[in-house]
TITI-661922 format. One record per atom (N, C-alpha, C): residue number from 1; residue in one letter; atom name; y, x, z. Coordinates in steps of 0.1 Angstrom, whole numbers. Atoms other than C-alpha are relative to their C-alpha. Layout:
REM TITI-661922
<r><fifi>NUM</fifi><sevex>A</sevex><drennu>CA</drennu><yy>Y</yy><xx>X</xx><zz>Z</zz></r>
...
REM end
This chain:
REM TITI-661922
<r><fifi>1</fifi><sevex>X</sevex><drennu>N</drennu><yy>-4</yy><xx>-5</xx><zz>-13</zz></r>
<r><fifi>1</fifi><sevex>X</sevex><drennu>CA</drennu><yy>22</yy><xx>-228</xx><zz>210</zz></r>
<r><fifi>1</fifi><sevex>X</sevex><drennu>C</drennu><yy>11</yy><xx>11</xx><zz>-1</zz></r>
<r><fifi>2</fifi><sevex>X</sevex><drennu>N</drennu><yy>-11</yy><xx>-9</xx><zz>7</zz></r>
<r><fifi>2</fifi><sevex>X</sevex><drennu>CA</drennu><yy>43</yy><xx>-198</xx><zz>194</zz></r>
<r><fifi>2</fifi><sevex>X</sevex><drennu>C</drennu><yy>11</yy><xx>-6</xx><zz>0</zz></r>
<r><fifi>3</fifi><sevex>X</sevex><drennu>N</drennu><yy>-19</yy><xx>12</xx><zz>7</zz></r>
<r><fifi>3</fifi><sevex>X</sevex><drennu>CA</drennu><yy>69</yy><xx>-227</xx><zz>178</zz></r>
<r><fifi>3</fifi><sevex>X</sevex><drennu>C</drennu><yy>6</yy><xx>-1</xx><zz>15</zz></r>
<r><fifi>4</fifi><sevex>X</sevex><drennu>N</drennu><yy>-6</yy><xx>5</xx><zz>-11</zz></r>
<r><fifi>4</fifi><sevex>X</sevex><drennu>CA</drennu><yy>70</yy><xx>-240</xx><zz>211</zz></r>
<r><fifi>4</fifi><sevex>X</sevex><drennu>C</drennu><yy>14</yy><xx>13</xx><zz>12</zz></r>
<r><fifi>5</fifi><sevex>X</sevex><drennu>N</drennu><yy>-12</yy><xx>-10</xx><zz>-8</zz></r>
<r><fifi>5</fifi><sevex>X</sevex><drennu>CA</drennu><yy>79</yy><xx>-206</xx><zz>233</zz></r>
<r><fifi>5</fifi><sevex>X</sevex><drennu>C</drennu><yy>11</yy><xx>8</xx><zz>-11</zz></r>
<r><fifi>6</fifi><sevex>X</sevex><drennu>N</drennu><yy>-12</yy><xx>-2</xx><zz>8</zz></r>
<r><fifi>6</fifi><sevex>X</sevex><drennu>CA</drennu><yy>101</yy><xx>-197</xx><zz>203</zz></r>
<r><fifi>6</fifi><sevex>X</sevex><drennu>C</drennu><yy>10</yy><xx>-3</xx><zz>4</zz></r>
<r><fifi>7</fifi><sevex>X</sevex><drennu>N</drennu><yy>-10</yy><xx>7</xx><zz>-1</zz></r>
<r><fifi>7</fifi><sevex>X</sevex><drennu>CA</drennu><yy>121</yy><xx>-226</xx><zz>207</zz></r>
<r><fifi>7</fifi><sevex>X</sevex><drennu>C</drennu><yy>1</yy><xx>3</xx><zz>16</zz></r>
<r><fifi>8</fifi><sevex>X</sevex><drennu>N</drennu><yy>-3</yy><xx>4</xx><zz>-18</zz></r>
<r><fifi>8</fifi><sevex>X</sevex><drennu>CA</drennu><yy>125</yy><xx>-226</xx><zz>247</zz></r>
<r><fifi>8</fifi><sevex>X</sevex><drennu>C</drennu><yy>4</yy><xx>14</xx><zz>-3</zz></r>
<r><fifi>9</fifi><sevex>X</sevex><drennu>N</drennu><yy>-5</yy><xx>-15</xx><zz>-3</zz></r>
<r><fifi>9</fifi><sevex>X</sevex><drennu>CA</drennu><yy>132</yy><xx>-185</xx><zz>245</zz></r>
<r><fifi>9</fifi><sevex>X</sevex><drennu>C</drennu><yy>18</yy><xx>1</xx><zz>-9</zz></r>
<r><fifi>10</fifi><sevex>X</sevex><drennu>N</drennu><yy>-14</yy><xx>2</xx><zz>4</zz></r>
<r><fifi>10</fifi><sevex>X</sevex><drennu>CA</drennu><yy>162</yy><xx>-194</xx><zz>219</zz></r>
<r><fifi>10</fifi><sevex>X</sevex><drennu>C</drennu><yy>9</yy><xx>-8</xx><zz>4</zz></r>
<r><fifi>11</fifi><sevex>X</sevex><drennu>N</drennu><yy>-5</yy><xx>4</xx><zz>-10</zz></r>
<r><fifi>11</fifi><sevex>X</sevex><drennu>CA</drennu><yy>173</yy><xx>-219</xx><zz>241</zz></r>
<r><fifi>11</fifi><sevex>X</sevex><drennu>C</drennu><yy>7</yy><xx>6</xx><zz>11</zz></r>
<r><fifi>12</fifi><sevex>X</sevex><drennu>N</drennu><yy>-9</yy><xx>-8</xx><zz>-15</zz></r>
<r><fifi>12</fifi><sevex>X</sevex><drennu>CA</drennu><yy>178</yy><xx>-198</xx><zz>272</zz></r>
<r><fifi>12</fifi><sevex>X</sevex><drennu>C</drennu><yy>7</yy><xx>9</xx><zz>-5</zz></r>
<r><fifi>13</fifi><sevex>X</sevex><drennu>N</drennu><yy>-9</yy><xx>-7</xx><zz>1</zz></r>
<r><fifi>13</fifi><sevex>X</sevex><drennu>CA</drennu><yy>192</yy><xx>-173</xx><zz>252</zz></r>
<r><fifi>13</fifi><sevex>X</sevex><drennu>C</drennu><yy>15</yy><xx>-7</xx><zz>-6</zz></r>
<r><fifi>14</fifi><sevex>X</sevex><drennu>N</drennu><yy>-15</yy><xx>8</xx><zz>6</zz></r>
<r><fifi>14</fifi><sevex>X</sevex><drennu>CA</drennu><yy>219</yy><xx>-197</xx><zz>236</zz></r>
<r><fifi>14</fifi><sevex>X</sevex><drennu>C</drennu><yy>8</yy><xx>-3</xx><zz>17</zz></r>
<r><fifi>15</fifi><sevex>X</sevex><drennu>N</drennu><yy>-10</yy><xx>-4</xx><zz>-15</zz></r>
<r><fifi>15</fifi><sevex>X</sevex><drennu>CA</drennu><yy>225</yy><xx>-207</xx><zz>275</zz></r>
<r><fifi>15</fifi><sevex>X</sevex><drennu>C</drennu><yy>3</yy><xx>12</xx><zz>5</zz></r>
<r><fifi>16</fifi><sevex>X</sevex><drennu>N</drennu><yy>-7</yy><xx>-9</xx><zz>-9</zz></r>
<r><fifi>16</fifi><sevex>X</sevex><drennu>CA</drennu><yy>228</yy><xx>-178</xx><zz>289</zz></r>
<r><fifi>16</fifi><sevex>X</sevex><drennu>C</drennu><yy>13</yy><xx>5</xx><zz>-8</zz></r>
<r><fifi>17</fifi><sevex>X</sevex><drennu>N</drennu><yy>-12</yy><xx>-6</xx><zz>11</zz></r>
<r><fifi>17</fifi><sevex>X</sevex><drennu>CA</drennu><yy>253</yy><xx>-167</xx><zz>260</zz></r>
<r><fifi>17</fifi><sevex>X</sevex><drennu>C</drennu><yy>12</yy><xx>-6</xx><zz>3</zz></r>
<r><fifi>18</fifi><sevex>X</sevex><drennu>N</drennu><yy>-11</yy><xx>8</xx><zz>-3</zz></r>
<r><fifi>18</fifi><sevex>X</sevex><drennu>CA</drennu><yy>273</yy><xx>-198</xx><zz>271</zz></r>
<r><fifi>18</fifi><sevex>X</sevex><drennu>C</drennu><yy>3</yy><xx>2</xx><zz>13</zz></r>
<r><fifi>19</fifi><sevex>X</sevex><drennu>N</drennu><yy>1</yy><xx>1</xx><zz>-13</zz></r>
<r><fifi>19</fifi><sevex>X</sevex><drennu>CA</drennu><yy>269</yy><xx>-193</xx><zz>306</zz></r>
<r><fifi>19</fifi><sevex>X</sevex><drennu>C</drennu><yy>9</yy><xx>16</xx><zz>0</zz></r>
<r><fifi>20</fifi><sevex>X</sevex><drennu>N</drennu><yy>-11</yy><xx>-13</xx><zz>3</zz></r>
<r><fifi>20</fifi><sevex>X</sevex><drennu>CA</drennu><yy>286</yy><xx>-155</xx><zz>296</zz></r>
<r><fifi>20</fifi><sevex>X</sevex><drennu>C</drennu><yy>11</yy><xx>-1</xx><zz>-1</zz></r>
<r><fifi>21</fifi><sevex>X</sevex><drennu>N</drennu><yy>-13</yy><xx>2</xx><zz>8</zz></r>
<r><fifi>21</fifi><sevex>X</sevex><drennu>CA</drennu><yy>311</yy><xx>-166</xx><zz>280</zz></r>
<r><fifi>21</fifi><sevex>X</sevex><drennu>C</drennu><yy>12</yy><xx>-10</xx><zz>15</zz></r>
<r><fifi>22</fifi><sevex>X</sevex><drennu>N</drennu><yy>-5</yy><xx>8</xx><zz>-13</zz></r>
<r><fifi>22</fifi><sevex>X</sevex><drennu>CA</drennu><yy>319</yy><xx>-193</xx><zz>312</zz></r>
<r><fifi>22</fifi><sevex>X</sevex><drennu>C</drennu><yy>7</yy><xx>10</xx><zz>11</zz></r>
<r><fifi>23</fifi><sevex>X</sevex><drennu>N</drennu><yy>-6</yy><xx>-10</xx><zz>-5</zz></r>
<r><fifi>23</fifi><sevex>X</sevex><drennu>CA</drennu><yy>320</yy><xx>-163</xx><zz>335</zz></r>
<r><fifi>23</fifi><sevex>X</sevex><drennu>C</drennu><yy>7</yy><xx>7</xx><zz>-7</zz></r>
<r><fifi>24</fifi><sevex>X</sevex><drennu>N</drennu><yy>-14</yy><xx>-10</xx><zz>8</zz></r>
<r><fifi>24</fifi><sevex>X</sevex><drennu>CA</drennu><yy>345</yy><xx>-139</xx><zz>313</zz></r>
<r><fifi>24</fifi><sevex>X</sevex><drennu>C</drennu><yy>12</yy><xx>-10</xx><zz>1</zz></r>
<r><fifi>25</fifi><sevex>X</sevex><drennu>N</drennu><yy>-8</yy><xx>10</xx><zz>1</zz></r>
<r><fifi>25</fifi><sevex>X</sevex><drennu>CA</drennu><yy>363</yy><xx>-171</xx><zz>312</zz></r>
<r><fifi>25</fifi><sevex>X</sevex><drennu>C</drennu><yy>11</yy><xx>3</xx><zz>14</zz></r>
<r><fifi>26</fifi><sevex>X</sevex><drennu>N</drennu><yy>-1</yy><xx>2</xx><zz>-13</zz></r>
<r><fifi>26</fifi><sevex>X</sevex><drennu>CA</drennu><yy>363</yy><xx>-174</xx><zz>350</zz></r>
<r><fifi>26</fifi><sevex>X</sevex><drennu>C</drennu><yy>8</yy><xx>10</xx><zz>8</zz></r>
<r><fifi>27</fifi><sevex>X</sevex><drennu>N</drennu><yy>-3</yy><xx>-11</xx><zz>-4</zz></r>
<r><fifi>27</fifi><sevex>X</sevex><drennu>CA</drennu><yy>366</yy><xx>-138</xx><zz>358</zz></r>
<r><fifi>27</fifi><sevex>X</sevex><drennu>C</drennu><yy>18</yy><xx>4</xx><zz>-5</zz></r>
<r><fifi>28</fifi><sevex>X</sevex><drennu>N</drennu><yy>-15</yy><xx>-1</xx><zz>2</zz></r>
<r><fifi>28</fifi><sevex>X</sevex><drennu>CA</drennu><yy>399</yy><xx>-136</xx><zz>335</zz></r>
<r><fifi>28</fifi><sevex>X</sevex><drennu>C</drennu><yy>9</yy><xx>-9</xx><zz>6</zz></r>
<r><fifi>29</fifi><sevex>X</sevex><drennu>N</drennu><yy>-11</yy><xx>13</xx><zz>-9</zz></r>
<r><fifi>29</fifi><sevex>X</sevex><drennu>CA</drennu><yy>416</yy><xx>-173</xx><zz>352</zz></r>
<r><fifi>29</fifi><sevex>X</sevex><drennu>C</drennu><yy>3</yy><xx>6</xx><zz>11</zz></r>
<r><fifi>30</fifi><sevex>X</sevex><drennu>N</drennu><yy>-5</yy><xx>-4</xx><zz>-12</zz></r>
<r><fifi>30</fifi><sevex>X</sevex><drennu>CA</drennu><yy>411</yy><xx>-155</xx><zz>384</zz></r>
<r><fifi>30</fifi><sevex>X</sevex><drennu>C</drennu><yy>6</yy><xx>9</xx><zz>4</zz></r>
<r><fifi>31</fifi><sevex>X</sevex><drennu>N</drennu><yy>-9</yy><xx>-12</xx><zz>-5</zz></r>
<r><fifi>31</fifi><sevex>X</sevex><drennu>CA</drennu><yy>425</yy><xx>-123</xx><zz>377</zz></r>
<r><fifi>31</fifi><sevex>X</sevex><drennu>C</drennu><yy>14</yy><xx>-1</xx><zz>0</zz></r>
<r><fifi>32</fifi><sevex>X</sevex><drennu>N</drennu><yy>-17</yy><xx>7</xx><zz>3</zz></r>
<r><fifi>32</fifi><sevex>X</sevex><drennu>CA</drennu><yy>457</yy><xx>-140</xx><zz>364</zz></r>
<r><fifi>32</fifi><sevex>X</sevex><drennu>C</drennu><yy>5</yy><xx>-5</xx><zz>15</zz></r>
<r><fifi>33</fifi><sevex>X</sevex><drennu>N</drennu><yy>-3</yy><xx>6</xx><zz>-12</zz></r>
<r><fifi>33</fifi><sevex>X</sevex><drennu>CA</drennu><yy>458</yy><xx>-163</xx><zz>396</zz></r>
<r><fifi>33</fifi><sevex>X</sevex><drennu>C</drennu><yy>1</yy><xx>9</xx><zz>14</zz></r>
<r><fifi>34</fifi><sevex>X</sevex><drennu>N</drennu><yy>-2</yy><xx>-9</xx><zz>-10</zz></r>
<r><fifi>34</fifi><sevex>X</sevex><drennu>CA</drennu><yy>451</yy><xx>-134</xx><zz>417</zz></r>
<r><fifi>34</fifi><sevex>X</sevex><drennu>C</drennu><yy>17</yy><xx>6</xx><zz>1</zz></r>
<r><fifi>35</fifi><sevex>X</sevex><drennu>N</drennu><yy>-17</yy><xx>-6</xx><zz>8</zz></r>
<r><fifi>35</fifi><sevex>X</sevex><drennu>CA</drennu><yy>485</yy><xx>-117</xx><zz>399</zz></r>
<r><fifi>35</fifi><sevex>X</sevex><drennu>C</drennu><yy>7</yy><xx>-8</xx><zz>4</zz></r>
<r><fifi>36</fifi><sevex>X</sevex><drennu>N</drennu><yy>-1</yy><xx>9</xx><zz>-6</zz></r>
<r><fifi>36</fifi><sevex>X</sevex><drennu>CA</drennu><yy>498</yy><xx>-147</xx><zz>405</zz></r>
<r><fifi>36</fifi><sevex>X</sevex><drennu>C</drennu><yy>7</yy><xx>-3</xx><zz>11</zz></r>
<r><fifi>37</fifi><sevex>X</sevex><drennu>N</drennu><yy>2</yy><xx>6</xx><zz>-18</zz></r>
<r><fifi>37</fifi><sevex>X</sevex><drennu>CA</drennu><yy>492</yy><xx>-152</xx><zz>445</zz></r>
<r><fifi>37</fifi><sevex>X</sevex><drennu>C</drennu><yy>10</yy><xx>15</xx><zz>1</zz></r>
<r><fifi>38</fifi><sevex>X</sevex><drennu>N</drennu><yy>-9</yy><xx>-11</xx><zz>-1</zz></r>
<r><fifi>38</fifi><sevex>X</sevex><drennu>CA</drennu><yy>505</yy><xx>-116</xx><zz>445</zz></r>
<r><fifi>38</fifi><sevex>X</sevex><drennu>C</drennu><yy>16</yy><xx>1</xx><zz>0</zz></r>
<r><fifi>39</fifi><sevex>X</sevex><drennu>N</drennu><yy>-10</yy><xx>2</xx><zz>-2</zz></r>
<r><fifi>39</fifi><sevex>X</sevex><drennu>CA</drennu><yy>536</yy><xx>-122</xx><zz>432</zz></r>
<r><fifi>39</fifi><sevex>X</sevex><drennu>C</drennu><yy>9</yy><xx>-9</xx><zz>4</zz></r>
<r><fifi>40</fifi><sevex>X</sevex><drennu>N</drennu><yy>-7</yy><xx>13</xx><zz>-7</zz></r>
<r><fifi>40</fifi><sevex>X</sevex><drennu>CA</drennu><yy>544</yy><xx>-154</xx><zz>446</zz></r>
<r><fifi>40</fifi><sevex>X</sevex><drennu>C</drennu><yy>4</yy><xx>6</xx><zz>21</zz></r>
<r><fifi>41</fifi><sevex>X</sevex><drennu>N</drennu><yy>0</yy><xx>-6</xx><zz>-12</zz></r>
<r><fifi>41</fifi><sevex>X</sevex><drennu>CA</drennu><yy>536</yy><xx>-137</xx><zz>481</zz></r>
<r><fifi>41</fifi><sevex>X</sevex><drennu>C</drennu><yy>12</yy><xx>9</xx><zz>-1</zz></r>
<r><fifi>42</fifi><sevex>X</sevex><drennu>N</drennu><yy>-16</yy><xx>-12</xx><zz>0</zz></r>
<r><fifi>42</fifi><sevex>X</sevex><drennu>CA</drennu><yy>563</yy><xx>-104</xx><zz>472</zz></r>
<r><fifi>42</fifi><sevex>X</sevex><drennu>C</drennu><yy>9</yy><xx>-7</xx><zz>2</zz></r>
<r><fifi>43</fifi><sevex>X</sevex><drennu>N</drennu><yy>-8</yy><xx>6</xx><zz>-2</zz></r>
<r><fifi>43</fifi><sevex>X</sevex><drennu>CA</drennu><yy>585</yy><xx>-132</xx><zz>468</zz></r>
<r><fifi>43</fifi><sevex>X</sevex><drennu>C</drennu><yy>3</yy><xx>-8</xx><zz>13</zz></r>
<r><fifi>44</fifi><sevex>X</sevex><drennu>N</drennu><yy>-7</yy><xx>8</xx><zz>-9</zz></r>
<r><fifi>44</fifi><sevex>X</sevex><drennu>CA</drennu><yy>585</yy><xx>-153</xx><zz>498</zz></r>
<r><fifi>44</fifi><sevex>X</sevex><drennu>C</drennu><yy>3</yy><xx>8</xx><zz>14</zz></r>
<r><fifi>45</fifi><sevex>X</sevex><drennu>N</drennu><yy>-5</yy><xx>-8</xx><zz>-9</zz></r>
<r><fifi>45</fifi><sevex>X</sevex><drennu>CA</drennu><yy>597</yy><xx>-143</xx><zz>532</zz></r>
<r><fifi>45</fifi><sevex>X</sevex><drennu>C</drennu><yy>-12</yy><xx>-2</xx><zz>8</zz></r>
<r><fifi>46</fifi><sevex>X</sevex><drennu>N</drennu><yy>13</yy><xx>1</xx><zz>-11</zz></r>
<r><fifi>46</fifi><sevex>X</sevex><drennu>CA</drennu><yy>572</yy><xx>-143</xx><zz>563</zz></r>
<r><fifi>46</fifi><sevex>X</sevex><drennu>C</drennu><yy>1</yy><xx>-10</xx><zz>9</zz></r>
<r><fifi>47</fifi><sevex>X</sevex><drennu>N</drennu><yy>-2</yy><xx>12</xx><zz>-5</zz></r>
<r><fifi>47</fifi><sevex>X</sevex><drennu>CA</drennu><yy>587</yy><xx>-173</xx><zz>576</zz></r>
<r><fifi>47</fifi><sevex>X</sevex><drennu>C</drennu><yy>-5</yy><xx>-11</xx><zz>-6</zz></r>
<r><fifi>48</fifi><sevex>X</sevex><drennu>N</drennu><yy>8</yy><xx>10</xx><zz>10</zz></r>
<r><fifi>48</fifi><sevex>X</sevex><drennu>CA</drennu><yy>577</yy><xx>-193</xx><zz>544</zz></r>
<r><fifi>48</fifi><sevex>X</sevex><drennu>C</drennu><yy>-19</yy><xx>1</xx><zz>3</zz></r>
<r><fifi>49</fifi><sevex>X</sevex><drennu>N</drennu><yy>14</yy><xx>-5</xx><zz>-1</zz></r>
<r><fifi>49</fifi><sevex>X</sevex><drennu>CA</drennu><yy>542</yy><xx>-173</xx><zz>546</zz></r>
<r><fifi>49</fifi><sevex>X</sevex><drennu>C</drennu><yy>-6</yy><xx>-9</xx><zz>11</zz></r>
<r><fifi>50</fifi><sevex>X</sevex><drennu>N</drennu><yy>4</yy><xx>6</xx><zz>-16</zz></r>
<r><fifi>50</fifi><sevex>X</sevex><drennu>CA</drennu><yy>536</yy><xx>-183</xx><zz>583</zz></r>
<r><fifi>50</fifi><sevex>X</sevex><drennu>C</drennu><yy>0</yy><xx>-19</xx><zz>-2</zz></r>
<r><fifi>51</fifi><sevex>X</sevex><drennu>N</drennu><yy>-3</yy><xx>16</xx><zz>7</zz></r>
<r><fifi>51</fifi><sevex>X</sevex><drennu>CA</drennu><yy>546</yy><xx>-221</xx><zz>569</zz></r>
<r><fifi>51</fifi><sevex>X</sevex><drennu>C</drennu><yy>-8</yy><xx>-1</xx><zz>-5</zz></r>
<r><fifi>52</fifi><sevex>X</sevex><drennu>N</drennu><yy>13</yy><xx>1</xx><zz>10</zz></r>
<r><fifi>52</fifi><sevex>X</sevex><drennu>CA</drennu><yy>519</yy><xx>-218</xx><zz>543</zz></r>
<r><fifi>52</fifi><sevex>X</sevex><drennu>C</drennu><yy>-14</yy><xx>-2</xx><zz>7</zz></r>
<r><fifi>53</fifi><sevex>X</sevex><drennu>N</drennu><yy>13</yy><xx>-6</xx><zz>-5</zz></r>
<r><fifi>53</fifi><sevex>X</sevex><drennu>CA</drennu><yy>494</yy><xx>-201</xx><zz>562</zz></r>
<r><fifi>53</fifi><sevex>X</sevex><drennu>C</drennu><yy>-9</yy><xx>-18</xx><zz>15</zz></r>
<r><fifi>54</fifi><sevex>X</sevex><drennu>N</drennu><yy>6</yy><xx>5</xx><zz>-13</zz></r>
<r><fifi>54</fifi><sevex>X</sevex><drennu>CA</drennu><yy>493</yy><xx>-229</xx><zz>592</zz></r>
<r><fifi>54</fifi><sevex>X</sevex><drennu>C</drennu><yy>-5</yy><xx>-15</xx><zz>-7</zz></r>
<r><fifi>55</fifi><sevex>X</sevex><drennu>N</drennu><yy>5</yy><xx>10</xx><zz>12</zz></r>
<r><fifi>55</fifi><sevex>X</sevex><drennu>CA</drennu><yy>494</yy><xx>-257</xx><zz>560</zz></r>
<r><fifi>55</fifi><sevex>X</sevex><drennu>C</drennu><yy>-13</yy><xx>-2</xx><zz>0</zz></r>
<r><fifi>56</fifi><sevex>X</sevex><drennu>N</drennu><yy>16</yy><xx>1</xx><zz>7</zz></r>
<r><fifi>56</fifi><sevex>X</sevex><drennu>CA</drennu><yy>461</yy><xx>-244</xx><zz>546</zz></r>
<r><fifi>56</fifi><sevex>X</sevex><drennu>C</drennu><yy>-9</yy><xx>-1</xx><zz>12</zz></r>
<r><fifi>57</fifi><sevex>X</sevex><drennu>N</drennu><yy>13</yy><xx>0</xx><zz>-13</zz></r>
<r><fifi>57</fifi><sevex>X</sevex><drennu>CA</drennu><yy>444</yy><xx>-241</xx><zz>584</zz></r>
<r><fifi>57</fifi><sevex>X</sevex><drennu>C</drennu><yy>1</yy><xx>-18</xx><zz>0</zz></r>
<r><fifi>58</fifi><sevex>X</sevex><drennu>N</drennu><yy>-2</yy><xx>16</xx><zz>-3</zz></r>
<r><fifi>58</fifi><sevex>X</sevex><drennu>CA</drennu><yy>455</yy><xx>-280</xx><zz>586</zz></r>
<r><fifi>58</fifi><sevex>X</sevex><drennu>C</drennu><yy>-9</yy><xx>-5</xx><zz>-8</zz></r>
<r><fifi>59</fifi><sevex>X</sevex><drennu>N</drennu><yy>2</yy><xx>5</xx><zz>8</zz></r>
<r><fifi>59</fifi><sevex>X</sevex><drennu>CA</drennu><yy>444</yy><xx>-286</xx><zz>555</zz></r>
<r><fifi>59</fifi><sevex>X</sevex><drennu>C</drennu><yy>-19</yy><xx>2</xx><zz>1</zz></r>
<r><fifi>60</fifi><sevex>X</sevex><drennu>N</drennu><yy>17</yy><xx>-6</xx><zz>-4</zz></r>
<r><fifi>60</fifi><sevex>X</sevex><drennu>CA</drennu><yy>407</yy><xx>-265</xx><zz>556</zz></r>
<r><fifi>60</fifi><sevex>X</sevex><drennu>C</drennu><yy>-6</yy><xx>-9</xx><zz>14</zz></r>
<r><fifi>61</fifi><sevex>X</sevex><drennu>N</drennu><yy>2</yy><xx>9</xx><zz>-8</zz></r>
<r><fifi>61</fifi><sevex>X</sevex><drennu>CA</drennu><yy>405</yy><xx>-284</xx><zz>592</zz></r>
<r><fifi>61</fifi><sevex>X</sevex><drennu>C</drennu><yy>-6</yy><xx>-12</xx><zz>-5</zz></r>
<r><fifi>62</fifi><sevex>X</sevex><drennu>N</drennu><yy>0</yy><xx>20</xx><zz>5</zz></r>
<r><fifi>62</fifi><sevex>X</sevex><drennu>CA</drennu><yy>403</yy><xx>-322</xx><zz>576</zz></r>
<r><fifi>62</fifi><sevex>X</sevex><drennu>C</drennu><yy>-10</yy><xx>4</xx><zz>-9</zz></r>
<r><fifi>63</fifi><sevex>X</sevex><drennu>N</drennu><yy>14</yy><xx>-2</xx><zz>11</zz></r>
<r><fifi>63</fifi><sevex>X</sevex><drennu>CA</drennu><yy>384</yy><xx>-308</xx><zz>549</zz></r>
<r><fifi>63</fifi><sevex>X</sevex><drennu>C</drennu><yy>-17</yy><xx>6</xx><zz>0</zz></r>
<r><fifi>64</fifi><sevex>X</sevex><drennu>N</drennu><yy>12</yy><xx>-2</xx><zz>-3</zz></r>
<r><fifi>64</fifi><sevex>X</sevex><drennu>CA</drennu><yy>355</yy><xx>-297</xx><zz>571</zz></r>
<r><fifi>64</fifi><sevex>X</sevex><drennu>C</drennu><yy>-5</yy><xx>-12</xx><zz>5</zz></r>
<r><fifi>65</fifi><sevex>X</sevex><drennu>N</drennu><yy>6</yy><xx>14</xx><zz>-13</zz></r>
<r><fifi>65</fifi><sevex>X</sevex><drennu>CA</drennu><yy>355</yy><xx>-331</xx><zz>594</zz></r>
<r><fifi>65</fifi><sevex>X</sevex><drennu>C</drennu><yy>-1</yy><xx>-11</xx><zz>-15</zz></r>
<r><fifi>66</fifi><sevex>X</sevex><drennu>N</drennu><yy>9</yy><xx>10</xx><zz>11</zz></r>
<r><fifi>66</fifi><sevex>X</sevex><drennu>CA</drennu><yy>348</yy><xx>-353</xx><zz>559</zz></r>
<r><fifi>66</fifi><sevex>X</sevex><drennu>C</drennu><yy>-10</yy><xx>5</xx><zz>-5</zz></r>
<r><fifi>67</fifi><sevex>X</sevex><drennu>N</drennu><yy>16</yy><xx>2</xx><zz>5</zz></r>
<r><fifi>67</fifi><sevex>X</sevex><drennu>CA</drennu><yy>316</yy><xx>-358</xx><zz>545</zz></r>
<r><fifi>67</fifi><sevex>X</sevex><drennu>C</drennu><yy>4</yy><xx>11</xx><zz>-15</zz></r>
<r><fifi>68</fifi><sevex>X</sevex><drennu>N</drennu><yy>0</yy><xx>-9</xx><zz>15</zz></r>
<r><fifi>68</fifi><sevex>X</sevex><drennu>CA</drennu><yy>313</yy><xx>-337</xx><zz>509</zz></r>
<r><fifi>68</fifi><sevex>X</sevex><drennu>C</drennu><yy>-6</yy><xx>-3</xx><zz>-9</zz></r>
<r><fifi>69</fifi><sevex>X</sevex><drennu>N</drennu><yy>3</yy><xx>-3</xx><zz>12</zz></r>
<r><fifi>69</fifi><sevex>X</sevex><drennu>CA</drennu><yy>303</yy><xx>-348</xx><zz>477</zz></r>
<r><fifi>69</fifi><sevex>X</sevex><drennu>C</drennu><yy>-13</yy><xx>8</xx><zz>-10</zz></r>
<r><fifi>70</fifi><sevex>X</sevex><drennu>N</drennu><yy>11</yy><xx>-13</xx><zz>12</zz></r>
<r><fifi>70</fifi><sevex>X</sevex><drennu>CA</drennu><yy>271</yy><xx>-329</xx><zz>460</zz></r>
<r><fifi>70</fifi><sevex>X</sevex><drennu>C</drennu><yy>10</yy><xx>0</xx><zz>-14</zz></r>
<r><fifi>71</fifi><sevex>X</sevex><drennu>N</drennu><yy>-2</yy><xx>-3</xx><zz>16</zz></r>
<r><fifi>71</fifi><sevex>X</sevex><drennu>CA</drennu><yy>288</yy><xx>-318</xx><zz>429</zz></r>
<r><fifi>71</fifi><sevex>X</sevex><drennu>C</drennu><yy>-8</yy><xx>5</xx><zz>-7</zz></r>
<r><fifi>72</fifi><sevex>X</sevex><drennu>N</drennu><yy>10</yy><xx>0</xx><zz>13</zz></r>
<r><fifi>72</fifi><sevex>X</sevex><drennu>CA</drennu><yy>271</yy><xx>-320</xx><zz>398</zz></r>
<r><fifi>72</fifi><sevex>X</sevex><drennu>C</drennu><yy>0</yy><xx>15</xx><zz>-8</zz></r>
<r><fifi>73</fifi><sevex>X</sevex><drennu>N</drennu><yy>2</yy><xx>-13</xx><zz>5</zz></r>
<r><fifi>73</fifi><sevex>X</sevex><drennu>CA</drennu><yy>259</yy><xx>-287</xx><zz>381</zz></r>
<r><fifi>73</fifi><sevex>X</sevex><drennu>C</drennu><yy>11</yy><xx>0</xx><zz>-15</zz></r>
<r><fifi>74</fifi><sevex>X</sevex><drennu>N</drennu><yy>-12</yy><xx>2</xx><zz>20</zz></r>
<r><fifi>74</fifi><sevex>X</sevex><drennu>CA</drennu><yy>284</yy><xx>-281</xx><zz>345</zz></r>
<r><fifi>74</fifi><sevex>X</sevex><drennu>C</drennu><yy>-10</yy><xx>4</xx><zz>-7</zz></r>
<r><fifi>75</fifi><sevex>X</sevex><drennu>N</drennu><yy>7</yy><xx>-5</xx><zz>5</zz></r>
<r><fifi>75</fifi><sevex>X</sevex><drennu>CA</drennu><yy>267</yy><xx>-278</xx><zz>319</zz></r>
<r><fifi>75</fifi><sevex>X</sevex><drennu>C</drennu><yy>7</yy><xx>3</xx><zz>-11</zz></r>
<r><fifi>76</fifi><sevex>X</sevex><drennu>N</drennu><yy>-5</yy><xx>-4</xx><zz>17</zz></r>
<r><fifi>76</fifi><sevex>X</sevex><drennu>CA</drennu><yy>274</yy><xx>-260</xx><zz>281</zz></r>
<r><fifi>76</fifi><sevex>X</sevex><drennu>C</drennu><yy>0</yy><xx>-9</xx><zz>-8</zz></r>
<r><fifi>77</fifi><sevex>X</sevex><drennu>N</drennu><yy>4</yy><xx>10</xx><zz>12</zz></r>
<r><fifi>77</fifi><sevex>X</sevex><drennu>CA</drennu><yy>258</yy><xx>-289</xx><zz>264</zz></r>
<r><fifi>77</fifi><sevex>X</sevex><drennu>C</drennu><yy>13</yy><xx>-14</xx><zz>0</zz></r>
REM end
């Protein structure tokens, strides 16, 4: 019984280790992309902006009125 919760407790700790490493991953992609959106924004004018902005409502629109996919959990392994 020992061997057994041995192995299952070194398991979760190996996921969770991977599952760490996923988020730091995640957290650094987004701070770049945040940087990023920032400087892309300094750059455009508020005409472009207002162009963008009414894009993504069009776009978010359509994307509520279709059905959605269950996506599948990621895993480490």
């Amino acid at each position: 019984m020992d061997l057994v919760k041995n192995h299952l407790m070194y398991a979760v700790r190996e996921e969770v280790e991977v599952l760490k490493e996923q988020i730091k991953e995640l957290y650094e992609r987004n701070s770049v992309l945040e940087r990023e959106n920032a400087v892309l924004k300094s750059l455009a004018n508020s005409e472009q902006l207002n162009k963008l902005s009414s894009q993504l409502s069009q776009v978010n629109s359509v994307a509520l009125e279709e059905p959605q996919e269950p996506q599948e959990p990621v895993t480490g392994s």
